[in-house]
N, C-alpha and C positions, 0 to 999 in steps of 0.2 A: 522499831515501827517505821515504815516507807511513808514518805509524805503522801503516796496512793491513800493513806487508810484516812488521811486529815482532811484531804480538802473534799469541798463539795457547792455543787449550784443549786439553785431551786429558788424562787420571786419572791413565793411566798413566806419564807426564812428572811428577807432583810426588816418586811412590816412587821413580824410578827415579833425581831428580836425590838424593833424599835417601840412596838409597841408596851413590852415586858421592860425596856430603860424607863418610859414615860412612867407607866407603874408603880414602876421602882419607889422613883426620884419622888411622886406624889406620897406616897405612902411614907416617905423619908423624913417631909416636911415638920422643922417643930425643934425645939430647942436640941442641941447636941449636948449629950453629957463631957464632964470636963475633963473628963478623962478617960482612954480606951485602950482597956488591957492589951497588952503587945501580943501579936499571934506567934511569934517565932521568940525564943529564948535571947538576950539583948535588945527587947524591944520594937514597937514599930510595925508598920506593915510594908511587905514588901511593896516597891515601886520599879515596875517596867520600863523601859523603853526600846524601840525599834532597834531590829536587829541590824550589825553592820551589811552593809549595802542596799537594802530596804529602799531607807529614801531614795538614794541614789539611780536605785534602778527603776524607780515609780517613774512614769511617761517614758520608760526608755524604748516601747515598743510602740507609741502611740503618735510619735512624729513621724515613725518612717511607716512605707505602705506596705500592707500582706503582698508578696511572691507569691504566687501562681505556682502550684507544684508542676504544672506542665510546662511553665519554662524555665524550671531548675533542671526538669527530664532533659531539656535538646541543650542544656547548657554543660552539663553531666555529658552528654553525648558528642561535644564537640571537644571538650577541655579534659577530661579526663585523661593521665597518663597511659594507665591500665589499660584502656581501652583501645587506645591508641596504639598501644604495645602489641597487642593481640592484632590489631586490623594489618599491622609491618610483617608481623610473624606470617599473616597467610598469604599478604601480596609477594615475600617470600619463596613459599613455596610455592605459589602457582606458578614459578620461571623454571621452577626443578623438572618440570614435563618435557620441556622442550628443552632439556639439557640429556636429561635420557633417552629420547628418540634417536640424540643426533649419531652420526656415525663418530667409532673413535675418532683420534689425533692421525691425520697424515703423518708421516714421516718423512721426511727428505734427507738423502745423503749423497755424501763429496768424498771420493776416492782419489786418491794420488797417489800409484806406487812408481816406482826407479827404482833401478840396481846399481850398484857400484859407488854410490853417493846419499847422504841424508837432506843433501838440500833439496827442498821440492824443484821439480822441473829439471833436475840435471841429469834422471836417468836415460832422456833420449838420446844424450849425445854417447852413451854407456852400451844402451842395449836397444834390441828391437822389443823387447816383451813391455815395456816403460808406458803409462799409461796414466791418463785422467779422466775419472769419471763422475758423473752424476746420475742419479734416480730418486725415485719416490716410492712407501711401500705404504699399503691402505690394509686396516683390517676391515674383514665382513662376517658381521653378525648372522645366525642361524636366522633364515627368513621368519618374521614374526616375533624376536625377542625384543627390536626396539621396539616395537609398538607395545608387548605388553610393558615394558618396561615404564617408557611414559603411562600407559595405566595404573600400576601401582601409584605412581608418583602423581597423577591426576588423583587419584580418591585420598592421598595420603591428604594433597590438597584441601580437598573438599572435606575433611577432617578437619583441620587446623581451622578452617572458614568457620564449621560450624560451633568448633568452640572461642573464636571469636565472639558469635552472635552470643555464646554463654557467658562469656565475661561481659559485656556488654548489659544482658538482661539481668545479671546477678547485681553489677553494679548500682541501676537503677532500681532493686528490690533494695538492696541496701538504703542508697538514696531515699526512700520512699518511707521505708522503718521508719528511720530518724527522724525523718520531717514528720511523722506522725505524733512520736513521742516529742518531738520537740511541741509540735502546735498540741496536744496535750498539755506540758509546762506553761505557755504561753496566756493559754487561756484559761487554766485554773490560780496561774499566778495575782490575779487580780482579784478574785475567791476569795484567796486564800487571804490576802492584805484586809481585805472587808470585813472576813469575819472575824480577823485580830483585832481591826479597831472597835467591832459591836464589842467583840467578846470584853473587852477593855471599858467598853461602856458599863456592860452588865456585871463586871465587877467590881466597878465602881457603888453602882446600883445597891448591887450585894453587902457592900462594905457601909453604904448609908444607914440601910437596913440595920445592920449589925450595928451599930453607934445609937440607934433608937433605940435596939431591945427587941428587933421584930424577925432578927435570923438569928444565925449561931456562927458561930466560929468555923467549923466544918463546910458551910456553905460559902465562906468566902475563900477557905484554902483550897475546895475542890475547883472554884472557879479561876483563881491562878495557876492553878498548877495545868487546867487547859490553857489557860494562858500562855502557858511557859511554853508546853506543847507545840500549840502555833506556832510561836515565835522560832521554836527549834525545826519545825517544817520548812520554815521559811527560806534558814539557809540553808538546809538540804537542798531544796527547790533550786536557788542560785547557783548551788555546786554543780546539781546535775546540768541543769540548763547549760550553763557554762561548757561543760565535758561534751555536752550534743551539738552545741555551736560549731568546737574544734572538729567532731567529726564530720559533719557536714561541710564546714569548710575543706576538709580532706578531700572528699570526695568529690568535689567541687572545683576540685584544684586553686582553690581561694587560698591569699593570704591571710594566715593566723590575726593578724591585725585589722582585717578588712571589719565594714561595717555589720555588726549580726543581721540574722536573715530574721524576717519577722514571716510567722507562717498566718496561713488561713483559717477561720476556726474548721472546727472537723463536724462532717454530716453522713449518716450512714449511704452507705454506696449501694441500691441493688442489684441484686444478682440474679438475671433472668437464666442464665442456660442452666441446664440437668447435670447431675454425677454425669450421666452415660455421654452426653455432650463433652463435658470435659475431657473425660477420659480418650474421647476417643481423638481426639487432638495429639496425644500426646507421641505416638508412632508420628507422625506427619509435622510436627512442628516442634517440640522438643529440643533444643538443641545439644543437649549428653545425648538423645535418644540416636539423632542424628547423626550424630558426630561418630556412634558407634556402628550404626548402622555401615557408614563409609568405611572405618576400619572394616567391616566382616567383608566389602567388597575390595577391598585392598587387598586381605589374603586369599579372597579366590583367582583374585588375580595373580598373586605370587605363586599358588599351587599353580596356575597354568603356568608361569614364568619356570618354576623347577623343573615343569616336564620338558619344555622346549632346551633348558640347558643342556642336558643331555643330548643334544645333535652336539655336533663337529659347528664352529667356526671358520671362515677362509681368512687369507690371506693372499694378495696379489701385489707385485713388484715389478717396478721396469727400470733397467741401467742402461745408461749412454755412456761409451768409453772412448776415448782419443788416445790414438797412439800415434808413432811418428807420420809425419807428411806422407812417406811412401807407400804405408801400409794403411788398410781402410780402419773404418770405424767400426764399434762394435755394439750388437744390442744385443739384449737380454730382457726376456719377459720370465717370471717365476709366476706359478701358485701354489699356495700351501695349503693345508688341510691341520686345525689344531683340533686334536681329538682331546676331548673331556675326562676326566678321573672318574671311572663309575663312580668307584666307592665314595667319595664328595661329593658327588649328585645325589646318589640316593640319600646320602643321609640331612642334604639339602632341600629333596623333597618333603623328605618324612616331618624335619623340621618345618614346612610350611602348612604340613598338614596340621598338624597338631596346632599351630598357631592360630589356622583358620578357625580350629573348632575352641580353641580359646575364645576369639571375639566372636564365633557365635553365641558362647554363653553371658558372658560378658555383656552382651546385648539383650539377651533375655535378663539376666539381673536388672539391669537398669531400669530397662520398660517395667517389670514389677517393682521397683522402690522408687519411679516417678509414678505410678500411677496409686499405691499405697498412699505418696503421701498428697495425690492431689485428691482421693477420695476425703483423707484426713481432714487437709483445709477447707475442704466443700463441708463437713461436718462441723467444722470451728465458724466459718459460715452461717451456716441455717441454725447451728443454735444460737449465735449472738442475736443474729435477728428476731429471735423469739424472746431472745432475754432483754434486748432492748426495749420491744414493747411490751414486755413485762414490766421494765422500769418508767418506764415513761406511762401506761394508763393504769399502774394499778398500786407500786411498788411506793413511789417519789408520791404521789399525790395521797396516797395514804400515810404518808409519816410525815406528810405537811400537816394534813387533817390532825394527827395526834402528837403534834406538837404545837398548835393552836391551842387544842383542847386541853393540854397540860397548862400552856401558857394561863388560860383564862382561869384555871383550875388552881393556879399557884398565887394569880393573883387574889383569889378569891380565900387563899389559906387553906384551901383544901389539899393542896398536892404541897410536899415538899420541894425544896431546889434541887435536891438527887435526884428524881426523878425529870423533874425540867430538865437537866442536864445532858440525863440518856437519851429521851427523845430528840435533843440538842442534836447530839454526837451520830445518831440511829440516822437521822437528817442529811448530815454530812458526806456521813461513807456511804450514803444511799445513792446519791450528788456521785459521787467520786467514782462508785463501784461502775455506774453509766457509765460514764468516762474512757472509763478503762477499758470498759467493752467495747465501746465503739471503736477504740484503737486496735483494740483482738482482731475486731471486723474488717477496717480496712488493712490492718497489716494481711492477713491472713488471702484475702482479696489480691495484694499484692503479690504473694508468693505464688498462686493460682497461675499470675498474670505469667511469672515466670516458667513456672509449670508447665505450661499447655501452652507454651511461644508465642502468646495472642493476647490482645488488651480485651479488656473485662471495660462493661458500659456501667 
């Protein structure tokens, strides 16, 4: 059983149990017999105490002040590796555009021929033909390819950007969970220590009872054994807690040793925009949505890129050559012409083709399982909202009312303590089951945010 199913809030649950100790304790009053048969086999009744870390962590969130989830967001946004990693990758690639625009590598070259001799410069004393030269040779791209070129290379950019902004917004939906569940733990932890010490009261209570002659046996062991219950919630509680610290601190880029985060309590958040509202967000702000979007413009640009391969290339050269004093100098201007491989062009086109109509689909996927699942959270949404104030005006205020009326019911010898017990417990996880809902709600809110690339009021 999760500590979700243990704890629980409600006002009127602490007078009522204090009320049912005072009870107790009067009805208790009056000589105690001298002796009380043992409830467990050697004797004795069992005795409790606080579970390890308990005391310890009692006020450990009460010195320092609630964090503001809005400055754990720009603090997540500043400090995170991830994130960081992601914004390098696309500053990156946005330099690759104007690496593909640019025209090849010059070339430059140094000639020296002589006859009759291997040492440089001694064929003019040999020959007339002996000569030193230099030039430069420039390729030229078919008009148009460097520019598509840098366009593939601009949207590839503009891809990588956008899944930037997705690690980023995923980051902080993560960030966001956790602090939820965390201030969850936070705030039911004090709960939960409360209703350890009543419940310890009232089995005390119980056990008076029993020593006069006025309960049984059965009513002080069911009252321990919730006891125990607690007490084993309790360090579930601190385990988890603990485990949500470390991950926050992760994402946080905090030191494991740093001081814990103390969260806000949690308030339902609402939600004024529409399903259709949402939705329609999500082509235009989305960042998978986007990011896909850029790839399907990156292969039409490739498909135009493959057809222009197919032209011819140039090339153009100029050499300057010296030969001996007497004889003049020589020049040389070339152009060349580099003709293309059909057969690797076309099968260079085809492959671009195909590619393009990949990320068309691709894209269509996406936009249908973002918008599936922002319809989804919009429906986690509007029913928690209805189930919250199903707990709150009908649900919690009716199991206080019939746990009163047991209480007065039990004092009276009408009702037994089994039954006081369940309305106990019915109490609780009524307390608890809220709880959990409102986390549904704001988690669920948070995924939305991410969803449709836009903050939610």
């Amino acid at each position: 059983m999760k500590f979700w199913e243990v704890i629980g809030r409600g006002r009127g649950l602490w007078l009522a149990l204090a009320m049912l100790f005072c009870a107790s304790r009067t009805r208790g009053q009056g000589p105690a017999p001298e002796t009380v048969p043992p409830l467990f086999p050697g004797g004795g009744l069992i005795s409790y105490t606080q579970t390890p870390g308990s005391t310890n962590d009692q006020g450990k969130h009460t010195a320092a002040s609630p964090t503001r989830l809005e400055e754990l967001v720009k603090e997540v946004e500043r400090s995170n590796p991830e994130i960081a990693a992601s914004l390098h990758a696309w500053k990156a690639a946005a330099n690759v555009p104007k690496q593909a625009s640019a025209l090849p590598d010059t070339q430059i070259t140094v000639q020296q021929f002589s006859v009759g001799s291997p040492r440089p410069f001694a064929g003019y004393s040999n020959s007339d033909f002996a000569y030193v030269g230099i030039g430069a040779s420039q390729d030229l791209p078919y008009p148009g390819k460097r520019r598509l070129r840098a366009e593939v290379a601009e949207h590839e950019a503009d891809s990588i950007r956008e899944q930037s902004d997705g690690v980023q917004r995923q980051t902080i939906e993560t960030l966001k969970l956790v602090y939820f569940q965390l201030a969850y733990l936070q705030q039911t932890l004090p709960v939960l220590e409360r209703n350890d010490q009543l419940l310890s009261q009232i089995q005390q209570a119980v056990e008076s009872r029993y020593r006069v002659g006025q309960g049984n046996q059965q009513d002080v062991l069911k009252a321990q054994l919730q006891h125990t219950k607690i007490l084993r919630e309790i360090a579930m509680h601190h385990q988890e807690e603990e485990q949500l610290q470390a991950q926050l601190k992760q994402v946080l880029s905090r030191a494991q040793n740093s001081p814990d985060i103390v969260t806000e309590a949690l308030s339902p958040t609402p939600l004024k925009d529409s399903d259709s509202d949402l939705l329609n967000r999500v082509r235009d702000q989305n960042p998978e949505v986007r990011s896909r979007a850029e790839m399907v413009r990156r292969q039409e640009a490739q498909v135009e890129l493959s057809h222009k391969d197919v032209r011819p290339d140039f090339n153009v050269s100029y050499t300057y050559e010296h030969t001996a004093d007497q004889f003049r100098d020589y020049y040389m201007a070339s152009f060349g012409i580099r003709l293309p491989n059909r057969g690797r062009q076309s099968a260079a086109l085809a492959e671009a083709v195909q590619n393009h109509e990949r990320a068309k689909q691709e894209l269509q996927a996406e936009v249908q399982r973002v918008l599936s699942q922002v319809e989804q959270q919009y429906v986690v949404v509007r029913r928690s909202e209805d189930q919250l104030k199903i707990y709150t005006e009908g649900l919690i205020p009716q199991s206080e009312a019939a746990f009163q009326a047991g209480l007065a019911a039990y004092q009276s010898n009408r009702q037994d303590f089994a039954t006081l017990l369940s309305s106990f417990q019915d109490l609780l996880n009524l307390n608890l089951e809220y709880q959990r809902e409102l986390v549904e709600h704001e988690s669920a809110l948070a995924r939305l945010e991410r969803l449709t690339g836009g903050s939610l009021p």
